[in-house]
N, C-alpha and C positions, 0 to 999 in steps of 0.2 A: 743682519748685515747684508747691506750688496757690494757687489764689486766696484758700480762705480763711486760707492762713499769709500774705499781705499784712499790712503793718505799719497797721491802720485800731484806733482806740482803742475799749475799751471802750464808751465813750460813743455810739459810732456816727456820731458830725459831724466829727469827724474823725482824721488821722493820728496814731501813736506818732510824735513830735519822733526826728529826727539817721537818717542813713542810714549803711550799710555803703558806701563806695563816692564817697560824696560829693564833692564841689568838686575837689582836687588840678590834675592836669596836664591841658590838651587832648590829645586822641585823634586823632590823622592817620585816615583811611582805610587807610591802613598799618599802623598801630600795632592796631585791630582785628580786620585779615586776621590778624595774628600773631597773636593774644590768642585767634583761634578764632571771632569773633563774627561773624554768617551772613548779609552784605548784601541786602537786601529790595529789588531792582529794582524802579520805578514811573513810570509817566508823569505820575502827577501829576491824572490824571483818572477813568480806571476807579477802581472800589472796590472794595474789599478788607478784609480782616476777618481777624485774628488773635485765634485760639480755645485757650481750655485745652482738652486733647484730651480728658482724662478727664470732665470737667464740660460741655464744650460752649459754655462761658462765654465770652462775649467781651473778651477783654481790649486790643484794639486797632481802631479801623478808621480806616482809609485811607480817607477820604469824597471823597477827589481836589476835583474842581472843575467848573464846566459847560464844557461842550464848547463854547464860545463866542469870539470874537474878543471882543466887547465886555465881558467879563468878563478877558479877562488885558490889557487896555489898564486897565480898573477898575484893577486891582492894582497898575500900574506907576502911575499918577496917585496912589493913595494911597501909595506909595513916596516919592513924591516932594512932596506932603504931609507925611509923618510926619519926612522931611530935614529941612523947610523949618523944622515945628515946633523939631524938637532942634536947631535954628541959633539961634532965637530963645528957647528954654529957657536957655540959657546954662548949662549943667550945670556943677557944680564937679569939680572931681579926685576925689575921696570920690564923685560920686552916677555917675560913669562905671566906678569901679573899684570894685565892690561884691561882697558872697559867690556872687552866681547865676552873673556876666560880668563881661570886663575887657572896657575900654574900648566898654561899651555901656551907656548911661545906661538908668534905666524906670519908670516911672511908671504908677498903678494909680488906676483912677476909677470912680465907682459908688457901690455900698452894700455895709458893709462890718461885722462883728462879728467878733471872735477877739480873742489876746493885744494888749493896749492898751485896749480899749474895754469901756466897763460896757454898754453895749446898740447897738442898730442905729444907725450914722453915715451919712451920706456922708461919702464921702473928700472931703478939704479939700487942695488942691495949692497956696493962697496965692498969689503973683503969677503959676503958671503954670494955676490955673483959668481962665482966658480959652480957653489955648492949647487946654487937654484938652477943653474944651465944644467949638470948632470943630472940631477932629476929631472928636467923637461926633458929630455933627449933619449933618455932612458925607454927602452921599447916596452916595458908593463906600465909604466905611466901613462903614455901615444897610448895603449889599446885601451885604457879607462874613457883618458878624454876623446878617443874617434868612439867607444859607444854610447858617451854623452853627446857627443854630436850630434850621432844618428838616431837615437830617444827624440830629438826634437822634431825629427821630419817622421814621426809617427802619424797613420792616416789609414788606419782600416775599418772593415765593417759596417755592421747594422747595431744601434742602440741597443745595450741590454742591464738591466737595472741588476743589479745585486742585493740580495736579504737585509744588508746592515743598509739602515738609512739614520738617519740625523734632522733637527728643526728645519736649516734652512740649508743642507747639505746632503747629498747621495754622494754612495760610490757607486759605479761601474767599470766593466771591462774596460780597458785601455783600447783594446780592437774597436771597442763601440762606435768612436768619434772619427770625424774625420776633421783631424783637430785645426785649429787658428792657427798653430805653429808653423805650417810651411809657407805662409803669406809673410809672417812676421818674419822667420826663418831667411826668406829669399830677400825681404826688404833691408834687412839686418847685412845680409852678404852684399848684397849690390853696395850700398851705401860705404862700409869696410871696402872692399874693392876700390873704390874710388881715391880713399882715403890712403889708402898705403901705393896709390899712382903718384896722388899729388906730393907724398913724404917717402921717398922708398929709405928713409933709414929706420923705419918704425918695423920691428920685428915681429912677429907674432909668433906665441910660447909654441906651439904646435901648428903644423900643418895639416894637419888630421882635422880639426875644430875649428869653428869659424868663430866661438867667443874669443875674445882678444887676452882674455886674463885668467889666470891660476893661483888658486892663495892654498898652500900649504899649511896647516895645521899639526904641530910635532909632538903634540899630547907630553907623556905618554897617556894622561888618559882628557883626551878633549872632552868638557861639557861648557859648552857654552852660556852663555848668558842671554835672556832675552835681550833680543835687538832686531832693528831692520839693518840694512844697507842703503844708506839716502843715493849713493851714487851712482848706483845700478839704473840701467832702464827700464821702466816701469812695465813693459807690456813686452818684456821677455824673460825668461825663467832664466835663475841659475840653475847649474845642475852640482849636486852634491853627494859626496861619494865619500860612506863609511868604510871604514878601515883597520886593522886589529883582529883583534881576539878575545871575542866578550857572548858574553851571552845576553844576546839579544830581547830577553824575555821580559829581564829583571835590569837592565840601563840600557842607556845610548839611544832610548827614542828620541825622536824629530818631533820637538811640543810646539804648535799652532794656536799661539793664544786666541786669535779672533774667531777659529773654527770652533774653540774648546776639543780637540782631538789633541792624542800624542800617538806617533805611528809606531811600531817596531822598527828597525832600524837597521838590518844583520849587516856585518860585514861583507865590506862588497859591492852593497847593493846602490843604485842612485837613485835619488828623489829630485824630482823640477819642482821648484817652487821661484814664485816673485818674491825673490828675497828684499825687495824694495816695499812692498807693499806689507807681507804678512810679518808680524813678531815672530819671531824663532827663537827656540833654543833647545837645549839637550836635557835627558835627565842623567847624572851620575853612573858610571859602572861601579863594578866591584870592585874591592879590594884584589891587587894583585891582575888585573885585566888589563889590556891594551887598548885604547881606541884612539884614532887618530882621524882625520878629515878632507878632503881633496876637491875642491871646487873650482868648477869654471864659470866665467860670468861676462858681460858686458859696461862697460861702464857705459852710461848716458848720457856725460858731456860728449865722445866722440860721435858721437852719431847727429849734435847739437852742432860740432864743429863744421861738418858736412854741408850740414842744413844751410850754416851760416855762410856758406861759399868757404870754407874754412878761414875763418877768421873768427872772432871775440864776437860776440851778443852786443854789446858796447861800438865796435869797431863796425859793424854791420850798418848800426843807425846812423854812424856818422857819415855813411858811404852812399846809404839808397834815401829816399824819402821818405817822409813822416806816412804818407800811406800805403807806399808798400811795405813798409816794416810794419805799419800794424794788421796789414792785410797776413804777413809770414807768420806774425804772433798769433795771429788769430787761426792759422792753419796748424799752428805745434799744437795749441788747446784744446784740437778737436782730437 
């Protein structure tokens, strides 16, 4: 597999819809030793980085967590936060049993454009916007998503290989790269910037993070289902951040169908991955375990809307000419 055969659309904001692989059955830790696929040990803190060998491209990193007592006491208090909230959601049967997860409700807050909407919204959650504003506001939640932020402008050192290697994949230091992220990083902010000039009613969940969107995950025990994210932007990572109380050994890895890897997964910890591009999904905890899931991300119609002087794809063509609209089209494909 290479990177550039990833399923990212024409348009460049984001994914081709439906994957090879998707939703069906949970995967035991069992069931992927047999299937072949190649368990990624982790504590949950060093970092780490999975690269296309040919390319060099990073297609994973393990950004672990601070070496801190008062950061994984953080993360159980917001565990127990995010319970409290999905006691008082009152979630129906339909909104716990949905195509991502069974019996783990989710909920998405921020600023938002893709299928549904003619331009940039905030998400509206109705009687449970109270709930989702106090968990955004919440000062252990700010310090999860300001060190997902700062995971992305990681940029140090000299290349250095790691013992585990893979077909068409290696891991290395996180130090190693002096990674793509801060080009993409700064293209991503500039562009947002612009966007909440020309709209100032468009709110962003955090000011700490420059992704626009948080989706909450209220388990109690999250295992997700294979899937990508079509609406995400292809050529930046979400960041995702385990949560609970599980042992990490035996569930709650991050399974990478097109890698054939499933990572360790500890509470706490955050993992960047092109949630638009790779399959994802979880394996199972235990009986009697917690996990729960916290993710920030971009969606990819907004940064389309930008492009498009903000206005509609549709709306664009009717405005410039037949050749500079296919001269734009032909700069989003590259």
């Amino acid at each position: 597999m290479e990177y550039v055969r990833l399923p990212a659309a024409s348009c460049g904001y984001q994914a081709v819809n439906g994957c090879k692989g998707c939703l069906g059955r949970r995967y035991t830790v069992e069931d992927l030793r047999r299937e072949g696929f190649v368990e990624v040990k982790w504590d949950g803190i060093s970092s780490q980085v999975v690269t296309e060998e040919r390319s060099d491209k990073i297609m994973v990193v393990m950004t672990g967590q601070p070496n801190d007592l008062s950061y994984r006491e953080c993360q159980l208090r917001i565990t127990h936060k995010i319970l409290k909230v999905g006691e008082a959601a009152e979630f129906t049967a339909e909104e716990l049993e949905h195509k991502q997860a069974s019996n783990s409700a989710a909920l998405n807050t921020g600023i938002f454009h893709g299928v549904g909407t003619s331009g940039p919204v905030n998400l509206s959650n109705g009687k449970r916007a109270q709930l989702l504003e106090d968990l955004v506001k919440d000062p252990d939640v700010c310090r999860v998503a300001s060190f997902a932020d700062s995971r992305l402008l990681v940029h140090l050192g000299a290349k250095q290989q790691l013992m585990l290697a893979l077909p068409f994949f290696f891991f290395q230091n996180v130090s190693s790269f002096k990674t793509w992220s801060l080009d993409v990083y700064e293209e991503v902010e500039a562009k947002l910037d612009r966007l909440y000039k020309n709209d100032p009613s468009l709110h962003l969940p955090f000011d700490c993070c420059v992704l626009p969107c948080a989706a909450f995950n209220f388990g109690p025990q999250v295992c997700c289902k294979g899937h990508r994210d079509p609406s995400n932007l292809p050529h930046l990572w979400c960041a995702i951040t385990a949560l609970g109380d599980f042992n990490s050994e035996k569930g709650g890895h991050l399974v990478i169908e097109e890698l054939g890897i499933f990572i360790q997964f500890p509470a706490g910890a955050t993992i960047l991955i092109p949630s638009t591009l790779l399959t994802h999904r979880n394996t199972p905890v235990g009986s009697g375990e917690v996990r729960l899931s916290f993710t920030v991300f971009c969606p990819g119609g907004l940064l389309c809307w930008v492009d498009n002087d903000f206005q509609t794809q549709d709306s664009l063509h009717k405005k410039v000419g037949k050749k500079e609209f296919q001269e734009r089209m032909k700069l989003k494909a590259t």
